[in-house]
N, C-alpha and C positions, 0 to 999 in steps of 0.2 A: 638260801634256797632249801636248807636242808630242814628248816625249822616252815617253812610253808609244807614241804611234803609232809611232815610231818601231823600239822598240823590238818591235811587237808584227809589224810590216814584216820587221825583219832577221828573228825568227825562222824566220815562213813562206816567205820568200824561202828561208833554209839550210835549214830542215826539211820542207818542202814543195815541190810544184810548181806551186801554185798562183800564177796572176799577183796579185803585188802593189804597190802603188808602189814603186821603185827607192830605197833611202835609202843615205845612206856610212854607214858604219861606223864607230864612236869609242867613246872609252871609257862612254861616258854613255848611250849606248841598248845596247849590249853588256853593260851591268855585272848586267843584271836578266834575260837574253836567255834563260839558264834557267828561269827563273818563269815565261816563256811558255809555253816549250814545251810543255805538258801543254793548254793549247789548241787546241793543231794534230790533238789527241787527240780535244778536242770538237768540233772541225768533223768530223775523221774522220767517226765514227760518227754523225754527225748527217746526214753524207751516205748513209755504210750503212745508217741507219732510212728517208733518203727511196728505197733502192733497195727496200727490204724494202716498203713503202707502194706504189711502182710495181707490183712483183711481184704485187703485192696485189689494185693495181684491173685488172689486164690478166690476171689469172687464171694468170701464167705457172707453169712446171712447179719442182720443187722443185730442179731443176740449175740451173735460169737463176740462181734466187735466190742457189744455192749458189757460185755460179762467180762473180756479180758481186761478194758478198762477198769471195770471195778476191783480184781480181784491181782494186778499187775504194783498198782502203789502199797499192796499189803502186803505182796511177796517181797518187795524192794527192800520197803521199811522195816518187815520183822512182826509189825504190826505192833511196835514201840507204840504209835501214836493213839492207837483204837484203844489200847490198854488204858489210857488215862483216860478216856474219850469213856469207857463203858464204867471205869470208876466212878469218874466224876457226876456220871448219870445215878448211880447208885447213892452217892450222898446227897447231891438234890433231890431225889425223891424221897429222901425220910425227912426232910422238916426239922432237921431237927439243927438245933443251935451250932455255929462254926465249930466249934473244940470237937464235937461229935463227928460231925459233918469230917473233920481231918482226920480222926480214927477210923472212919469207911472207908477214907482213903488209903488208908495202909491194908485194909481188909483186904489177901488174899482172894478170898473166895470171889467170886460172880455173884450177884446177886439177880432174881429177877426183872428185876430194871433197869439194868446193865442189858440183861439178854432182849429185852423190849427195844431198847433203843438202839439195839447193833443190829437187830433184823433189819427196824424200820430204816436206819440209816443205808444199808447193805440194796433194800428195796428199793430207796431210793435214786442212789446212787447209779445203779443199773437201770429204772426209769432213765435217769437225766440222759445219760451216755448214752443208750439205746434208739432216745427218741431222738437225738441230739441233729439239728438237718444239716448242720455244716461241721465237721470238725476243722477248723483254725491252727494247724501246727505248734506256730509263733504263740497267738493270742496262752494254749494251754503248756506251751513251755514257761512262760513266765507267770501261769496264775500259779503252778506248782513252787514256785521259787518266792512269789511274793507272800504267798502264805508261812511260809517257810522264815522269810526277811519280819513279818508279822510279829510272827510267834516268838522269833529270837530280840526283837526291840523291846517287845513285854517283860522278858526274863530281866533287861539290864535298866525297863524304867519304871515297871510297876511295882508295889509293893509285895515283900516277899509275906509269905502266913508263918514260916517258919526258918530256925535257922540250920536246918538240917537238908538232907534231899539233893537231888540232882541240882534242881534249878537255884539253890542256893550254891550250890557248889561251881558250876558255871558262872553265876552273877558276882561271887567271891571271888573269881580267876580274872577275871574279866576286867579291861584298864575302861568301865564304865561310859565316861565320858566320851573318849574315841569311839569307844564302841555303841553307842546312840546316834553322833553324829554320821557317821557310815552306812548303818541301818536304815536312818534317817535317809539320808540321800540317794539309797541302792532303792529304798520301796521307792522313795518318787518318781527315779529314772522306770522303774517296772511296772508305774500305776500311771507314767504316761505312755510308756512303750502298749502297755494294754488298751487305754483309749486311742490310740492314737489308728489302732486297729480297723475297728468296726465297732457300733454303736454296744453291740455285747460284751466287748472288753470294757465298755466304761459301766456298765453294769454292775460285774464283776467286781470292779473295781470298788463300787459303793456299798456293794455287797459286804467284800471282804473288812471295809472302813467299818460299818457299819456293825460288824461282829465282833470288830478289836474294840470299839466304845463299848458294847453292852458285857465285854468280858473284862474292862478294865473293874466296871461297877461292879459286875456280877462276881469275880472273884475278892473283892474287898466286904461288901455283902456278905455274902454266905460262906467264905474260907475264911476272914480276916487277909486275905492277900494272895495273891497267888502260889501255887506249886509244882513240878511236875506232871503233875497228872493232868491237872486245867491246861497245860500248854498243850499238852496231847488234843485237847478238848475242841482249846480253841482251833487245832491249827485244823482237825478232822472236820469241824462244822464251818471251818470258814470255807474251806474246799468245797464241800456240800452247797453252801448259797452263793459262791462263785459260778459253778457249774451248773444250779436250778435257774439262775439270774441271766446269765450268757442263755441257753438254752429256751430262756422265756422271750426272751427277746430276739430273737432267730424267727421263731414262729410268729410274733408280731410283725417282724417285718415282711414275711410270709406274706402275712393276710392283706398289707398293706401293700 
């Protein structure tokens, strides 16, 4: 029991900003620190359905709604995730060959294209939520989580770019095997739980499939493997075509 709390400590401590008890680190609450993660997914949105609940009883306008959502998983997070998410934007856009491409990726600074693509992303994401005609509780309790279950199955089966780094050092800890089959089976029960919903969780759900295939390629491609930062990447733009996907399809049925 002592080694679950523990465990359950490190991850929101790293994946969140949330105050949690202070725990050390060792191999024995780290080994499973992945199978958490996708938790940090369900507090997320658990705190986004009680902003959407607020919004609710105080009658507020459909921008407050809109704006809290976007700006509620970034307080949560720390804005861990956006950070690899605006790097990663910065080495794809110089062209330039993988070994390079992973030296942006240590690059400190912001680059331009980083700042391009967190607006766009920022604007986006405020469209989606804003315009959004139903919000679904359940349905974005688990899109928070399954992105999250995503992100953490990549770390333990896609190729690493280096042997340094966070997501080397989680994939290092980690009893692999177990830890695939888990992930494995947490996304299935989450990506039927989300179909099983309304026609926009299975969307979602193709969505987010659809952005773990093109990030498998895309980090082998242009990183040599995956990293840190790409997880951030992936996990910020799978949220993104989760939530435009669910969203488009609302309004389809709308019209229908």
């Amino acid at each position: 029991m002592r080694t679950i709390f523990e465990t359950i400590a490190a991850a929101f401590s790293m994946f969140s900003a949330l105050p949690v008890p202070c725990v050390e680190w060792n191999e024995r609450n780290t080994r499973w620190l992945l199978a958490v993660f996708p938790l940090v997914g369900i507090v997320t949105g658990g705190l986004c359905r009680g902003w959407v609940v607020l919004c609710g009883w105080l009658s507020l306008p459909d921008m407050m709604r809109g704006a809290g959502l976007t700006l509620l998983p970034v307080l949560i997070t720390g804005g861990i995730h956006l950070d690899g998410f605006a790097d990663t934007w910065d080495a794809l856009s110089s062209h330039a060959p993988p070994e390079k491409k992973q030296a942006i990726l240590q690059d400190p600074h912001l680059g331009a294209f980083a700042a391009i693509h967190l607006c766009c992303y920022f604007l986006a994401d405020f469209a989606f939520w804003t315009a959004l005609p139903r919000y679904d509780g359940p349905l974005f309790l688990l899109m928070f989580s399954l992105s999250r279950t995503l992100s953490a199955l990549a770390v333990v089966s896609f190729p690493l770019a280096k042997d340094t780094g966070l997501a080397h050092a989680f994939a290092a800890a980690a009893d692999k095997r177990k830890l695939r089959i888990f992930l494995s089976l947490l996304a299935v029960l989450l990506a039927v739980g989300m179909c099983l919903r309304r026609p926009d969780g299975a969307a979602a759900v193709l969505s987010a499939l659809w952005v773990f295939v093109y990030y498998n390629g895309m980090a082998k491609k242009q990183f040599g493997g995956l990293s840190g930062d790409l997880a951030g990447w992936f996990l910020q733009t799978a949220e993104l075509w989760m939530l435009g996907a669910a969203c488009m399809v609302q309004y389809m049925e709308a019209l229908l």
